[in-house]
C-alpha positions as a Python dict, from the first residue, in 0.01 Angstrom:
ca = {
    (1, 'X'): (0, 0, 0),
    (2, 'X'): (-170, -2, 300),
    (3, 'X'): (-347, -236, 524),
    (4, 'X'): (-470, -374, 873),
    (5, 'X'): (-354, -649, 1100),
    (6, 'X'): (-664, -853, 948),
    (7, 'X'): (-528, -848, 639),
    (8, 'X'): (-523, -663, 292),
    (9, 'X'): (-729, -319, 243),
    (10, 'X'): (-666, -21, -22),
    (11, 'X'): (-503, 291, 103),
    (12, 'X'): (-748, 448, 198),
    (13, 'X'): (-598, 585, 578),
    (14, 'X'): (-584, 939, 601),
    (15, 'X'): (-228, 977, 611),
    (16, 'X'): (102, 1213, 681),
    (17, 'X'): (283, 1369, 403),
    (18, 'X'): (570, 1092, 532),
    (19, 'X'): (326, 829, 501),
    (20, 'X'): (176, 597, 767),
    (21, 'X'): (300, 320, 1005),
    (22, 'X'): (40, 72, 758),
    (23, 'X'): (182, 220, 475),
    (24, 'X'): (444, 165, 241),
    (25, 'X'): (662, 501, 187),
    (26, 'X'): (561, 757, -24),
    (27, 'X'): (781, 909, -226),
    (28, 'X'): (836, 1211, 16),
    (29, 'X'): (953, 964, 221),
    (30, 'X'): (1167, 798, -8),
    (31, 'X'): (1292, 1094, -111),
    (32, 'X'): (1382, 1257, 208),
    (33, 'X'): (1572, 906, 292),
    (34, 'X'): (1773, 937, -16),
    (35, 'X'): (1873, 1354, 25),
    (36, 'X'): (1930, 1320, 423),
    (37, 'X'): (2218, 1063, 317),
    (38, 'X'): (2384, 1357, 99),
    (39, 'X'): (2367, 1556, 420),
    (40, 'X'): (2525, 1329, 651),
    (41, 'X'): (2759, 1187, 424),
    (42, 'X'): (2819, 1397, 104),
    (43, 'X'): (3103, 1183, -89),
    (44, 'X'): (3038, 824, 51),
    (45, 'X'): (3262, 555, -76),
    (46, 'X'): (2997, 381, -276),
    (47, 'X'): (2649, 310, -153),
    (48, 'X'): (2460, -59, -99),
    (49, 'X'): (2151, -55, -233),
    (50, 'X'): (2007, -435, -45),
    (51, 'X'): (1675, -449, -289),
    (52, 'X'): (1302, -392, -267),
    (53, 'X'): (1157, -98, -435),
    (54, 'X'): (834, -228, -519),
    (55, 'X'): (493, -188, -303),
    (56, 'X'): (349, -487, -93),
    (57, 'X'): (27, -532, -320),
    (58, 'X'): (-145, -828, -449),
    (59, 'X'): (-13, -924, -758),
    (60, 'X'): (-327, -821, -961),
    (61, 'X'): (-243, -479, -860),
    (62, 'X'): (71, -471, -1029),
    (63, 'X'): (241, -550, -1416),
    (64, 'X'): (589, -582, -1480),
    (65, 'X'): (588, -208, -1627),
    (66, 'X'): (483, -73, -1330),
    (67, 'X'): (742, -285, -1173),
    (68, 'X'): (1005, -211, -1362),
    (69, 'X'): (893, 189, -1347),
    (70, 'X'): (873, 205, -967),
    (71, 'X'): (1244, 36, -918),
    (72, 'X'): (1349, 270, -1192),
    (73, 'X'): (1200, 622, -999),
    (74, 'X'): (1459, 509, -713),
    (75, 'X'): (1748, 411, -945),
    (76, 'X'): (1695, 790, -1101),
    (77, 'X'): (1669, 998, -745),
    (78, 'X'): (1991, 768, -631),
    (79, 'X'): (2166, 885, -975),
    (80, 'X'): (2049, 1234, -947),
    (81, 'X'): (2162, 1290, -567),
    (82, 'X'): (2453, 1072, -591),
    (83, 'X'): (2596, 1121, -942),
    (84, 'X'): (2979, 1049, -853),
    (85, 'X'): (2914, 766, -622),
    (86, 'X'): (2927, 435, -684),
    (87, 'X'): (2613, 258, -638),
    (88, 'X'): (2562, -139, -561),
    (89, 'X'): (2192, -288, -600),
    (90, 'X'): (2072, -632, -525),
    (91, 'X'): (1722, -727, -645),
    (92, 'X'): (1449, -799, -359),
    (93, 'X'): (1132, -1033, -309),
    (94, 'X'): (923, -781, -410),
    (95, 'X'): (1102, -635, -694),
    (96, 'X'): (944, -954, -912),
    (97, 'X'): (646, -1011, -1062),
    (98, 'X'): (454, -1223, -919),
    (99, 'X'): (630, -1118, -618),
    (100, 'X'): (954, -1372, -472),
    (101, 'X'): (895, -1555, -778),
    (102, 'X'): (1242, -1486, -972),
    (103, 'X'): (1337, -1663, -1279),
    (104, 'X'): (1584, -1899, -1306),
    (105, 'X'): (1871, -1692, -1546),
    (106, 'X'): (1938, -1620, -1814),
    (107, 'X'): (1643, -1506, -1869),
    (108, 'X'): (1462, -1131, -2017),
    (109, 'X'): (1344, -1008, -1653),
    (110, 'X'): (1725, -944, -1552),
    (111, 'X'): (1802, -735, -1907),
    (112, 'X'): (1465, -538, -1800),
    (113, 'X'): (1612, -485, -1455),
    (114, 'X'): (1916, -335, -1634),
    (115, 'X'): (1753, -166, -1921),
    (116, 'X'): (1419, -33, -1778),
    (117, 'X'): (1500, 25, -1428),
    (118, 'X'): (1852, 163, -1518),
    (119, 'X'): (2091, -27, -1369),
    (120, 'X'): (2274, -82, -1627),
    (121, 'X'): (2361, 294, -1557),
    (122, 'X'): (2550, 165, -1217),
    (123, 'X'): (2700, -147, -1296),
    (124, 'X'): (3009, -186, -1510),
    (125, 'X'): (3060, -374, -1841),
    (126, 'X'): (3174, -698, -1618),
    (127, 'X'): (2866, -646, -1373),
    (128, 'X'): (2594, -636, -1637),
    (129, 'X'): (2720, -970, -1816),
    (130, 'X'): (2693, -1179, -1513),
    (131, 'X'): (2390, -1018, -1360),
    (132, 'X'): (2198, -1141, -1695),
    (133, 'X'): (2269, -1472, -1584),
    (134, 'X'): (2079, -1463, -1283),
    (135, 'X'): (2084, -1116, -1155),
    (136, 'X'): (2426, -1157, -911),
    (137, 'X'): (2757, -950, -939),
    (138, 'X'): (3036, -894, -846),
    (139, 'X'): (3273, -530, -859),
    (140, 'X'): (3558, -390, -695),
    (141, 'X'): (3566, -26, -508),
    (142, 'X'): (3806, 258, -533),
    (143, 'X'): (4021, 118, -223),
    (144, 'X'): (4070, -267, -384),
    (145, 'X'): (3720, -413, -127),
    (146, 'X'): (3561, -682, -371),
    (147, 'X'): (3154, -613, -331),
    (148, 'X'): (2961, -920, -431),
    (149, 'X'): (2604, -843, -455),
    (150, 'X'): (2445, -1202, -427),
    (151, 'X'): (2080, -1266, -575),
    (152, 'X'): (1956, -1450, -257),
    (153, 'X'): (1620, -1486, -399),
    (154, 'X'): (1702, -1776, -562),
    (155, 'X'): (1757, -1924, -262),
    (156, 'X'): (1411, -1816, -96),
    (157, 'X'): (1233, -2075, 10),
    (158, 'X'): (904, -1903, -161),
    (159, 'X'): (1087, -1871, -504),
    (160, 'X'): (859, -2202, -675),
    (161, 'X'): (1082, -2092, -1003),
    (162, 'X'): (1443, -2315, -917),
    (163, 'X'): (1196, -2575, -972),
    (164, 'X'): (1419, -2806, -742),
    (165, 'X'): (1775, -2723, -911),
    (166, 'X'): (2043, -2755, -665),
    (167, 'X'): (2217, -2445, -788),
    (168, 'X'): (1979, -2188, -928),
    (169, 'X'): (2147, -2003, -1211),
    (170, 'X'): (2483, -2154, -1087),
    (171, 'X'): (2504, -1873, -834),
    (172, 'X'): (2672, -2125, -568),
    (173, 'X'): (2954, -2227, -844),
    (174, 'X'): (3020, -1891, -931),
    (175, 'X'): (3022, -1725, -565),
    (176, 'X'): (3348, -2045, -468),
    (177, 'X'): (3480, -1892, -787),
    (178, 'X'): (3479, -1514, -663),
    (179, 'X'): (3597, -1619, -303),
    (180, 'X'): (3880, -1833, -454),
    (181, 'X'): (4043, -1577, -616),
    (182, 'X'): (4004, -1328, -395),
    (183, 'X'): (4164, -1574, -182),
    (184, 'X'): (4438, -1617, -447),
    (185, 'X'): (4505, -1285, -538),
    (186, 'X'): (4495, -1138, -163),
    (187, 'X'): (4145, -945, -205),
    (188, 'X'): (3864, -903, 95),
    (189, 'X'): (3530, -942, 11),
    (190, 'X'): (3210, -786, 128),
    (191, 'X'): (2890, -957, 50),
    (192, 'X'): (2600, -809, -29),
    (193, 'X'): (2224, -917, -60),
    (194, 'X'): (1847, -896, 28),
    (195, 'X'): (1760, -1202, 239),
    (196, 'X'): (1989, -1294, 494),
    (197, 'X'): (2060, -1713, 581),
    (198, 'X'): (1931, -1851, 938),
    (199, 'X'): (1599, -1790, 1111),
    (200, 'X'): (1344, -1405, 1195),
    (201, 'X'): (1421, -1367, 1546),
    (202, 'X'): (1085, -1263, 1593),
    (203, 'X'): (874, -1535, 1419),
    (204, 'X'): (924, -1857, 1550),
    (205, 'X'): (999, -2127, 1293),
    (206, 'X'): (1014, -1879, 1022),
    (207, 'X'): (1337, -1929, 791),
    (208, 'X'): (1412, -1740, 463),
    (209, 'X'): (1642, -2045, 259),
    (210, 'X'): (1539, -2348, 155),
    (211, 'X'): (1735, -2588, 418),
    (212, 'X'): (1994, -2706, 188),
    (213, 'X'): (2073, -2346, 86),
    (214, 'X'): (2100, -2251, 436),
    (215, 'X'): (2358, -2529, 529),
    (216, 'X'): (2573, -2492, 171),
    (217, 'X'): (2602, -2082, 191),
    (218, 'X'): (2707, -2132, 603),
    (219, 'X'): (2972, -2360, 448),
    (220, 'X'): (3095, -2076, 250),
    (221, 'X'): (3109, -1885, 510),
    (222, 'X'): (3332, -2077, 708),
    (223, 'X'): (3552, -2203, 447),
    (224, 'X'): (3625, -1845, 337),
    (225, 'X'): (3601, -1675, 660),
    (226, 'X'): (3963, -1543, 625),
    (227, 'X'): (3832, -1333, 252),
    (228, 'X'): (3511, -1232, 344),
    (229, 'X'): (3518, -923, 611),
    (230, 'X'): (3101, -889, 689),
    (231, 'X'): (2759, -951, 527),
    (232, 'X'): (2467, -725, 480),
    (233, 'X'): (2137, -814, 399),
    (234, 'X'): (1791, -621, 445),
    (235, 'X'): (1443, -792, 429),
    (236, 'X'): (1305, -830, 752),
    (237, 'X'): (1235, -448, 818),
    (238, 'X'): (1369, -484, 1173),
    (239, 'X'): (1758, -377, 1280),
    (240, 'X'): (1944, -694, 1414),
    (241, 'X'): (2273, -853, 1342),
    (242, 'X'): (2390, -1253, 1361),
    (243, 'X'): (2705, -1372, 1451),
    (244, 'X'): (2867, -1656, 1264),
    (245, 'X'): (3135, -1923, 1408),
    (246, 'X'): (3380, -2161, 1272),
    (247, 'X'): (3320, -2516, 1367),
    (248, 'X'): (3514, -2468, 1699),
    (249, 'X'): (3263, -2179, 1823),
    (250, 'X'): (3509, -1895, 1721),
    (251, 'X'): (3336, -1609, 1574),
    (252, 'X'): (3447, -1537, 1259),
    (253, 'X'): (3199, -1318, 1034),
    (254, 'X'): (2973, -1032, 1170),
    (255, 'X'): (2648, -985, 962),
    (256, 'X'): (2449, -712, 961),
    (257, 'X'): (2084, -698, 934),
    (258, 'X'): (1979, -342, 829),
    (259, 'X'): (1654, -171, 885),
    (260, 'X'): (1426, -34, 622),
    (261, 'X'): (1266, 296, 481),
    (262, 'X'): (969, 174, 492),
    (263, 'X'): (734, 156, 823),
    (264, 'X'): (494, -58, 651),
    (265, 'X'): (376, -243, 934),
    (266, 'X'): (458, -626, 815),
    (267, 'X'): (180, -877, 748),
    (268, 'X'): (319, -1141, 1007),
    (269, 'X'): (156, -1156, 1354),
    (270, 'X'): (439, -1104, 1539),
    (271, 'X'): (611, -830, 1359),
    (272, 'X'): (496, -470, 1462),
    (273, 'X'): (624, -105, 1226),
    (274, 'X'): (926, 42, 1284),
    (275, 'X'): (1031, 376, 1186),
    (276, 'X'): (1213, 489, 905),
    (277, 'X'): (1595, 433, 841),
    (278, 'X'): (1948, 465, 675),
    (279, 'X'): (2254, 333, 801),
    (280, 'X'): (2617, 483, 742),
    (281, 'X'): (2904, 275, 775),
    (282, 'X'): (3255, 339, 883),
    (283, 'X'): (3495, 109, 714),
    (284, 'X'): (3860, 8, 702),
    (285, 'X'): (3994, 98, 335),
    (286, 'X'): (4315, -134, 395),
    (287, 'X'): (4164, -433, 568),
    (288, 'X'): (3759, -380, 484),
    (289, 'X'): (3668, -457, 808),
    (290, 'X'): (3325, -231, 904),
    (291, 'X'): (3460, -85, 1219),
    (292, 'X'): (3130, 103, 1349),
    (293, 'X'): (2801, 212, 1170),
    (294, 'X'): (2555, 492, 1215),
    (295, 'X'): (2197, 448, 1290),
    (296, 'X'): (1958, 718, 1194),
    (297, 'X'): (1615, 752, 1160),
    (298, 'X'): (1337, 963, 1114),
    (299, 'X'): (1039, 990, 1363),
    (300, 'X'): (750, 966, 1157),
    (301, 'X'): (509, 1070, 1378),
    (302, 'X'): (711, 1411, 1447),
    (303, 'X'): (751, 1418, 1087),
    (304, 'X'): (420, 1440, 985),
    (305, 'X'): (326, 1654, 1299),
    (306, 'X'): (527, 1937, 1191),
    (307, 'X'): (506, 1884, 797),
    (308, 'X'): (901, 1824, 798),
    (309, 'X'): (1165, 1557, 798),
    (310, 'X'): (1395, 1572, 1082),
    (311, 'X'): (1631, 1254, 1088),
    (312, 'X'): (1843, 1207, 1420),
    (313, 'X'): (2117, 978, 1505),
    (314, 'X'): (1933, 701, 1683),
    (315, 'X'): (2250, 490, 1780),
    (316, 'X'): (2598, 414, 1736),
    (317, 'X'): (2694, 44, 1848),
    (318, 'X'): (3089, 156, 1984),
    (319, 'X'): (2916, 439, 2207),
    (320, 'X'): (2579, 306, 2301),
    (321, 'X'): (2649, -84, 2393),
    (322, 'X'): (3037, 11, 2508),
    (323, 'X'): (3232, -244, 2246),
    (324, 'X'): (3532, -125, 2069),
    (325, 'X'): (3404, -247, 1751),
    (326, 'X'): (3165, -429, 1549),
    (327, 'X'): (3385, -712, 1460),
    (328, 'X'): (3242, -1066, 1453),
    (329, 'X'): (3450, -1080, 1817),
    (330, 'X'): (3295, -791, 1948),
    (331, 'X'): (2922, -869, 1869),
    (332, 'X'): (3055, -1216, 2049),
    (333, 'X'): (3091, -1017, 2324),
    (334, 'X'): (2782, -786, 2285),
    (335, 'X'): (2591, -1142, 2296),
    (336, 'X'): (2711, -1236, 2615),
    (337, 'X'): (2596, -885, 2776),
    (338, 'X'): (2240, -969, 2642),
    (339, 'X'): (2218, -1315, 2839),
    (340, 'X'): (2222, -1122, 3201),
    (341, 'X'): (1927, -1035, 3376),
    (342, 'X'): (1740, -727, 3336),
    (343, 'X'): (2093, -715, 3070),
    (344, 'X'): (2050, -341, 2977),
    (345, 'X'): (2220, -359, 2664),
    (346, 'X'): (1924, -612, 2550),
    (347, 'X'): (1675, -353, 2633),
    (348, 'X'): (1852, -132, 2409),
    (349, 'X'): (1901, -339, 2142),
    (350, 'X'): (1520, -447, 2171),
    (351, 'X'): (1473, -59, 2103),
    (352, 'X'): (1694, -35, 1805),
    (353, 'X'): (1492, -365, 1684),
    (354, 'X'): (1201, -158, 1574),
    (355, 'X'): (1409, 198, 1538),
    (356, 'X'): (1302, 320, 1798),
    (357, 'X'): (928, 254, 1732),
    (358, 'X'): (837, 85, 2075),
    (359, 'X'): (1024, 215, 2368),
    (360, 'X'): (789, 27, 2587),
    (361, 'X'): (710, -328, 2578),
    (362, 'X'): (982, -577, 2730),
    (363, 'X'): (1090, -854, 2614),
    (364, 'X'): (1183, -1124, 2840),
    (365, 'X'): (1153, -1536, 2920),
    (366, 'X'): (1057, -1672, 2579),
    (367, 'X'): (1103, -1371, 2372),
    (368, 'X'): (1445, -1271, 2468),
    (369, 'X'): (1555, -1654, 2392),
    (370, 'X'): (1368, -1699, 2026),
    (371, 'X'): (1623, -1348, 1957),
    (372, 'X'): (1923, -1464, 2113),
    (373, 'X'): (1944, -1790, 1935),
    (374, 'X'): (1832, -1673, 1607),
    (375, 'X'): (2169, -1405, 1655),
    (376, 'X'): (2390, -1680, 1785),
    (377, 'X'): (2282, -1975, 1499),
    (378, 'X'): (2278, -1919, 1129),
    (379, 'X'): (2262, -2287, 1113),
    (380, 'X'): (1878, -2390, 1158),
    (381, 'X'): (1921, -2744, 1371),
    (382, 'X'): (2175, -2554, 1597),
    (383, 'X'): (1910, -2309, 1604),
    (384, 'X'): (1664, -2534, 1702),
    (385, 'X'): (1899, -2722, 1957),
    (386, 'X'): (1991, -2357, 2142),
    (387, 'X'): (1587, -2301, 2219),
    (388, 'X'): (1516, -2690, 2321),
    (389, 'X'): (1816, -2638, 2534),
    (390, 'X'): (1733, -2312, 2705),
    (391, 'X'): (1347, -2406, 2740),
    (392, 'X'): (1435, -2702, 2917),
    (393, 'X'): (1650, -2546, 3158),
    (394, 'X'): (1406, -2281, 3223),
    (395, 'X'): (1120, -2616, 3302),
    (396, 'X'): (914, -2523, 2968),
    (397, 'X'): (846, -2770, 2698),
    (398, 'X'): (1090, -2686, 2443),
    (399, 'X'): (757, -2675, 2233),
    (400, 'X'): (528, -2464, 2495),
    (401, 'X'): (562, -2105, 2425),
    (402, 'X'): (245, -2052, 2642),
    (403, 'X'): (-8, -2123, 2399),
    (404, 'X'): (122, -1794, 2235),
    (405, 'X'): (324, -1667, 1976),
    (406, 'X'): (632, -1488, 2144),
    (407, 'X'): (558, -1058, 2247),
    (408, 'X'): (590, -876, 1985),
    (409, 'X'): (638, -543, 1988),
    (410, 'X'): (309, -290, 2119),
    (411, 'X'): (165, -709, 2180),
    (412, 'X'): (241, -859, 2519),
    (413, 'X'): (70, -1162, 2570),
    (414, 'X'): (-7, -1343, 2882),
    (415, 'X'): (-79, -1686, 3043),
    (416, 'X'): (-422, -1720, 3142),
    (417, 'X'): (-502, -1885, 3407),
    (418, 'X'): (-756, -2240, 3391),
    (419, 'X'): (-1115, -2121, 3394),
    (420, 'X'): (-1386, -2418, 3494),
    (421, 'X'): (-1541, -2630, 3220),
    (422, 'X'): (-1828, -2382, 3053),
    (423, 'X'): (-2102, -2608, 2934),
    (424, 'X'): (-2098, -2759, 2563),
    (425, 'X'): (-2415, -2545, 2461),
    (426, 'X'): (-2261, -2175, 2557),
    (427, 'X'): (-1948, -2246, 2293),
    (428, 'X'): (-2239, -2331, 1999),
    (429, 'X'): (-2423, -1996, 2102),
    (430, 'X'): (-2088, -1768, 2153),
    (431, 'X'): (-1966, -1911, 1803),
    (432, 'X'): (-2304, -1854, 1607),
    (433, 'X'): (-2337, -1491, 1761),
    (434, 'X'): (-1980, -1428, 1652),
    (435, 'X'): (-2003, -1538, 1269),
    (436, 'X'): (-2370, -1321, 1272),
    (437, 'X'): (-2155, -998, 1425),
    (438, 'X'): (-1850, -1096, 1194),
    (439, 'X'): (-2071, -1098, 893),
    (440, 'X'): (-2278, -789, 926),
    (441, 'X'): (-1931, -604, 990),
    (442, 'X'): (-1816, -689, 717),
    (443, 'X'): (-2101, -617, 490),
    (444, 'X'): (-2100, -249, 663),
    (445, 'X'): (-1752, -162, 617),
    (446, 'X'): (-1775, -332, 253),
    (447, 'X'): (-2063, -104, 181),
    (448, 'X'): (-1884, 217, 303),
    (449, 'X'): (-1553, 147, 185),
    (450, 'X'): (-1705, 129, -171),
    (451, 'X'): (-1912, 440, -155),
    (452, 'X'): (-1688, 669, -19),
    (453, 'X'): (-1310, 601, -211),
    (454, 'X'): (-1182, 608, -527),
    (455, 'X'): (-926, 328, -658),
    (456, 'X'): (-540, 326, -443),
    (457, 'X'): (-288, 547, -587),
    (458, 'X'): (44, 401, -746),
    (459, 'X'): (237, 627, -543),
    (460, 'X'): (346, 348, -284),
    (461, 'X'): (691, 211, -254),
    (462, 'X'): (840, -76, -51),
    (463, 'X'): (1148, -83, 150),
    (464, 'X'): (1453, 1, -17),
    (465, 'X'): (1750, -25, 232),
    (466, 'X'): (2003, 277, 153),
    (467, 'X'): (2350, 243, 310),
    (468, 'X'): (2619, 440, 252),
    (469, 'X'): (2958, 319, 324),
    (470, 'X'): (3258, 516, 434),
    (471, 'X'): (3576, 597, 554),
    (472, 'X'): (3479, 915, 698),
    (473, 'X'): (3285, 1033, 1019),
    (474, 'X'): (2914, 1157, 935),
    (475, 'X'): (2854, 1481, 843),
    (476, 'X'): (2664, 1534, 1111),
    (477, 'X'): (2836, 1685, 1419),
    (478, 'X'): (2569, 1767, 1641),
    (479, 'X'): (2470, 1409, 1660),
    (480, 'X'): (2827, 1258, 1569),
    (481, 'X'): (2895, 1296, 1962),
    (482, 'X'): (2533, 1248, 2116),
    (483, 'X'): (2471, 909, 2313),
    (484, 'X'): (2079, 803, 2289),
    (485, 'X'): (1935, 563, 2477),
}
């Protein structure tokens, strides 16, 4: 799937072999993701799969077969690379059809997730029961390190399925149940999902969970602080990471915020591409604290320059923002770094954000606060409370962003200055010479577009995060020891 910042068009880009920065990945891309993660890691202790396999097409464009088929082509390459590793998936937004719209369990779509897509070939006897009721899970590794691999999309405030319920598929009830007797019986947890709780750091007043979801799974959070070693969650394409704190402002969980495979440029205003990306992290077996992870990527432009897939190290967080750790503690501290001026490790991080993507556009005043809060709150009134704040001591309306959405990345936009009054008659002229211009555009392109291509290929897929997680270094000297900035 590919299409312009105006809105939907068919693939119809001329395009590298890796795909295009409009583009969801083809399968050389995916591919190439899935085999470079054999090379740096070759025996992983089991591997997060955080959802969304599935192109971002209309809905007419797709049927639950082809669905079903295109999260199945992934589960198979995973298999085939990976056939002694354990595997963890979590369904995405866009692994439903229509898409975000998941059903309420039990119900047939989760046995077709397991039976046509395969996963029944990575989950254990245990898993598969409860993912039928309402595609969530929960497993144990090798080393004791409960996984629970939540089915956030049930939370999502665009699923219209929960129909109001005020525990979709009992997923709440049965997550206290996990982290009680893990609690019990001594066990750490790791949880495991697609959409992360709180609010995009780069759309303002965007949130994932409907409010009450928000506020009950923070709760968890809290409560259970002392099971549950880190979160992971995918979704928003972009790296980032939140930090959450106890009610006395300790921090207490780190969650991570991977980036995706696919560059697919998002349909939001504010969001720009980012380059393609796995992650490999280095764990504690004993405790199941993460201790560091490794950020690679692949430069797609490169990549499709020289007809071959070169991924690189882009960052390590202990070597290239100087903390000892990525404990909840340490990204406390990290935080603090970023609320300096000129605060280089922001500039870095604001790097990472789109892998690497846009070395070039700053982000500053209004743009560096909408991120910082949205790392520092999960909650959304806190949230909300940490930009009025800041806004206000900086003399803006805590409502004034300029008359602008925040920068985004390759978008800077500025503050015009007041021009005088132009006369009532020029605005009915511009406008009616726009709409004329508008229309015969489109009627050209519309004409063109339909002579000259054939219908899109199905050869598009979304943006499966693949993360491997380890006790080992990568396998990947060279770069192992390599600081990039």
């Amino acid at each position: 799937m590919c299409h312009k910042d105006t809105g939907w068009v068919r693939a119809y880009r001329s395009h590298g072999i890796y795909g295009d920065y409009l583009c969801d990945s083809p399968w050389a891309l995916v591919s190439s993701a899935i085999n470079v993660m054999k090379q740096i890691q070759p025996e992983p202790d089991f591997i997060l799969w955080t959802g969304d396999s599935v192109p971002h097409v209309p809905t007419k464009e797709l049927s639950l077969t082809k669905v079903f088929m295109l999260i199945g082509n992934v589960t198979q390459e995973l298999l085939r690379v990976f056939p002694d590793t354990p595997i963890y998936p979590s369904l995405g937004n866009h692994d439903a059809l229509p898409q975000d719209q998941v059903p309420v369990g039990p119900a047939s779509y989760y046995d077709e997730i397991l039976g046509y897509s395969g996963w029944h070939q990575m989950l254990d006897d245990s898993s598969v029961k409860t993912f039928k009721q309402g595609g969530f899970y929960s497993t144990a590794t090798k080393s004791g390190l409960q996984v629970i691999a939540l089915n956030t999309i049930l939370w999502y405030t665009r699923d219209k399925q929960i129909d109001n319920k005020t525990d979709p598929s009992g997923q709440f009830e049965w997550l206290t149940t996990q982290l009680k007797q893990a609690r019990d019986e001594g066990r750490k947890v790791l949880l495991s999902g697609h959409i992360s709780p709180g609010v995009f750091a780069q759309a303002k007043g965007i949130s994932w969970y409907y409010p009450i979801f928000n506020v009950r799974f923070l709760n968890l959070l809290q409560n259970y602080s002392d099971v549950i070693t880190s979160t992971i969650f995918g979704h928003e394409h972009t790296d980032g990471f939140r930090v959450v704190y106890n009610k006395q402002g300790k921090p207490i969980i780190p969650m991570f915020l991977a980036p995706a495979v696919t560059p697919w440029k998002s349909s939001l205003p504010t969001v720009g591409p980012n380059n393609p990306s796995v992650r490999l992290y280095h764990y504690n077996k004993t405790s199941g604290e993460i201790l560091d992870y490794f950020q690679y990527y692949l430069n797609m432009t490169a990549a499709n320059l020289a007809r071959k897939a070169h991924w690189l190290l882009e960052y390590q967080p202990t070597a290239n923002y100087g903390i000892s750790d990525v404990s909840a503690k340490s990204l406390d501290q990290l935080l603090k770094s970023f609320e300096t001026p000129s605060s280089e490790n922001f500039r870095k991080y604001y790097v990472y954000n789109s892998v690497s993507y846009d070395n070039l556009t700053k982000c500053d005043g209004f743009c560096k606060q909408y991120h910082i809060c949205a790392m520092l709150y999960v909650d959304y009134e806190d949230y909300k409370n940490c930009l009025d704040e800041r806004m206000l001591k900086s003399g803006a309306s805590p409502y004034d962003d300029g008359g602008h959405r925040w920068p985004h990345h390759r978008h800077w936009h500025r503050i015009h200055k007041r021009h005088h009054k132009v006369p009532a008659y020029m605005f009915i002229v511009i406008c009616v010479l726009a709409v004329l211009v508008f229309l015969l555009f489109i009627i050209i392109a519309l004409l063109c577009w339909g002579r000259r291509y054939p219908s899109r290929p199905m050869g598009y897929f979304s943006q499966p995060r693949y993360i491997l997680l380890s006790s080992e270094q990568p396998n990947f000297p060279e770069y192992a020891n390599t600081k990039y900035t």
